[in-house]
C-alpha positions in Angstrom: 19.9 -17.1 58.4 17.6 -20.3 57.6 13.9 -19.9 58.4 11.5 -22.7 58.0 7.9 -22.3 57.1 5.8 -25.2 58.4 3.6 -26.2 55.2 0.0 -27.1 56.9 -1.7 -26.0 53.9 -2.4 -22.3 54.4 -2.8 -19.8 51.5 -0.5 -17.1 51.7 2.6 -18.7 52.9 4.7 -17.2 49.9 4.4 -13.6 50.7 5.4 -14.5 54.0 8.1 -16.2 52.4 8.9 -12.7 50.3 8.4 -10.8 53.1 11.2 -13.0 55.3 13.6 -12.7 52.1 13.3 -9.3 52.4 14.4 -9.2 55.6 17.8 -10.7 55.0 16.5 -14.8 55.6 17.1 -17.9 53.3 13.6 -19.4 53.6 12.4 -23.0 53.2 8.9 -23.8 52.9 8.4 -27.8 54.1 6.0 -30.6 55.5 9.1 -32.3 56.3 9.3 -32.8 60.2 12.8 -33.3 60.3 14.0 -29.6 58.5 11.1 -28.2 60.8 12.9 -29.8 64.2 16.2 -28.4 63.0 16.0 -25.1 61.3 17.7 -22.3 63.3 14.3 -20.8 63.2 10.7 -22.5 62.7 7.6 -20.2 61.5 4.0 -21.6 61.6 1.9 -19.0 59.5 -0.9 -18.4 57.5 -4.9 -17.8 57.4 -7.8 -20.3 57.9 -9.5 -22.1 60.6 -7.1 -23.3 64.3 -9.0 -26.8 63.5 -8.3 -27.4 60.0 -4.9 -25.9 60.2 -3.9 -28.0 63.1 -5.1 -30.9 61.4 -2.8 -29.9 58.7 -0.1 -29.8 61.0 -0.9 -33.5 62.6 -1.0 -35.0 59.1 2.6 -34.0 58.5 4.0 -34.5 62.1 4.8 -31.0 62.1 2.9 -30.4 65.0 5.2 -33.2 67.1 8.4 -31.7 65.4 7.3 -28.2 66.5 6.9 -29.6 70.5 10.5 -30.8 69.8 11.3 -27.6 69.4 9.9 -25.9 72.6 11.0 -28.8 74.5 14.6 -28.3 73.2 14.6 -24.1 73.7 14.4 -23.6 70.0 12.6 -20.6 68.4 9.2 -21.2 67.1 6.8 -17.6 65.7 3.8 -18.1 65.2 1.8 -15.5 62.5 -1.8 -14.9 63.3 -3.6 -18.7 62.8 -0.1 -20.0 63.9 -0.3 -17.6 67.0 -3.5 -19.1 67.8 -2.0 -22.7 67.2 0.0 -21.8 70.3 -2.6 -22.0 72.7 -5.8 -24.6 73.3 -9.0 -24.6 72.5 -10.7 -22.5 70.0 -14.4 -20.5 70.2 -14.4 -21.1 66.0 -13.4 -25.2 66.4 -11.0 -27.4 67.1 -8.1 -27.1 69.6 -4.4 -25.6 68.7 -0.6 -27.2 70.6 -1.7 -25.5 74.0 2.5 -25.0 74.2 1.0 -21.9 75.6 -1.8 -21.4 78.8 -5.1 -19.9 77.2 -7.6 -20.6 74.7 -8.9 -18.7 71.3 -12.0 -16.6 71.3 -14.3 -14.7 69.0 -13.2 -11.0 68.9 -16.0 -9.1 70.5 -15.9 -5.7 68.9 -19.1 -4.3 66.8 -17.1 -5.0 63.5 -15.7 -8.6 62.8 -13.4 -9.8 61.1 -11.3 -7.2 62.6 -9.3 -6.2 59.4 -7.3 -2.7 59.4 -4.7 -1.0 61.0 -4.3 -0.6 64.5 -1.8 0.9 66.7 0.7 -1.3 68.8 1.1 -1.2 72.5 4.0 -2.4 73.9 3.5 -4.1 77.3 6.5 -5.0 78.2 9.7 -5.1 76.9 10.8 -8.3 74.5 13.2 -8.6 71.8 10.0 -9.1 69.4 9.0 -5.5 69.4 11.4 -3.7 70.1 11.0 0.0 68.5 7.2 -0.9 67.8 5.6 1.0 70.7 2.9 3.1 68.8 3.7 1.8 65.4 0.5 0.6 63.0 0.1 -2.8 61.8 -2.7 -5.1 59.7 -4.8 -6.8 61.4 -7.2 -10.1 59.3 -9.1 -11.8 61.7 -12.4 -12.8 63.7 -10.4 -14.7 66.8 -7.9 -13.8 69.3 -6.0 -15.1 71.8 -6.7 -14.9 75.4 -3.3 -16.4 77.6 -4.3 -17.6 80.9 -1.1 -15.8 82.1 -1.0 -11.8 81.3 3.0 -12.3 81.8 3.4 -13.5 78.0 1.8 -10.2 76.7 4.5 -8.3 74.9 1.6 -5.8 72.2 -2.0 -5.4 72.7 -4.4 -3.3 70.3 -7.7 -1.6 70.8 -10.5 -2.9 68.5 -13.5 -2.3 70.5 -11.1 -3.8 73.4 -8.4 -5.2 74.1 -6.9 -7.7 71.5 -3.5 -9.4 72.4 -1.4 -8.9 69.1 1.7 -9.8 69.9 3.2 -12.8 72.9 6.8 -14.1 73.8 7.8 -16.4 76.3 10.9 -18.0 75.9 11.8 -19.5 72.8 8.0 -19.2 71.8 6.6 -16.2 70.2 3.7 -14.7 67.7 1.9 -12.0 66.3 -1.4 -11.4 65.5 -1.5 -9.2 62.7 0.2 -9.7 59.2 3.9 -8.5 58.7 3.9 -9.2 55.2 0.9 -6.6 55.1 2.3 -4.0 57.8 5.1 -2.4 55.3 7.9 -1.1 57.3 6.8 -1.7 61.1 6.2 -5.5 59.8 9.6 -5.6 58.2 10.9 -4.4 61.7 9.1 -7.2 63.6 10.4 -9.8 61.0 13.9 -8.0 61.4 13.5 -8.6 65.3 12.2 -12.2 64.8 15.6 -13.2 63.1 17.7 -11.3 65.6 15.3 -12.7 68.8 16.0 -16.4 67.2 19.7 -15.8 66.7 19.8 -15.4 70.7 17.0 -17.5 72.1 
């Protein structure tokens, strides 16, 4: 299956490149609006800042490809900055695609960045993480999301709180933490994202 990488400018887009191939994907990494409309599955990920990363995004017209998307029912993950990309405005800058209700806000836990493994909590029942109830995962961050509707909550983890880790609606989906970093529970999710694509 073809995966498409949106190219906004992030740094570690190869290992989550690697960590797709691994998973049984053929993956393309492009700023070209047209392969990002079309793939049978589009992946905004990376680390960074929502504002600079969305401006990435705009300067490409990957950001307008990626509404095509949604608008169309097509699958589109977003991997921790690209989850936050899903919602609107941020606490650290700049706004993301609000395809999603909710904003992005500091993580308020004694230790930030909030960087570790934590323990998933399913919340509900999605074809995202399926066989991940309890399972650890890597978490690199200092922002979270918080949806305006609890419904797209499918994984939260404790981190002095509650921090949303994982969200599907639809053909719209993301994680907080790193697969590429989570070994085999991140293999899993990327193995779900493939499967969750192929029937979205």
């Amino acid at each position: 299956m073809r995966v498409v990488l949106a190219d906004y400018g992030a740094g570690n887009l190869r290992s989550v490149a690697s960590a797709f191939a691994r998973a049984g994907a053929e993956i393309t990494i492009t700023v070209d609006p047209a392969e990002v409309r079309e793939a049978p599955l589009a992946v905004i990920a990376g680390v960074g800042h929502v504002e600079s990363a969305a401006r990435g995004l705009r300067m490409h017209g990957l950001d307008a490809a990626i509404r095509d998307r949604v608008t169309a029912g097509r699958p589109v993950l977003g991997i921790c900055v690209g989850m936050q990309l899903l919602f609107g405005a941020s606490d650290e800058g700049g706004s993301g695609m609000e395809i999603l209700g909710g904003s992005v806000s500091r993580v308020q836990a004694a230790r930030v960045p909030h960087m570790g493994w934590n323990t998933l909590e399913i919340t509900q029942p999605g074809e995202l993480v399926q066989g991940l109830d309890g399972e650890d995962v890597y978490f690199a961050h200092s922002y979270a999301v918080e949806p305006t509707d609890d419904a797209v909550v499918v994984a939260v983890a404790d981190h002095g709180g509650r921090i949303v880790a994982a969200v599907q609606q639809g053909a719209v989906a993301g994680v907080q933490f790193h697969p590429e970093r989570s070994a085999l529970a991140g293999a899993r999710i990327l193995e779900n994202a493939l499967a969750w694509s192929k029937s979205a």
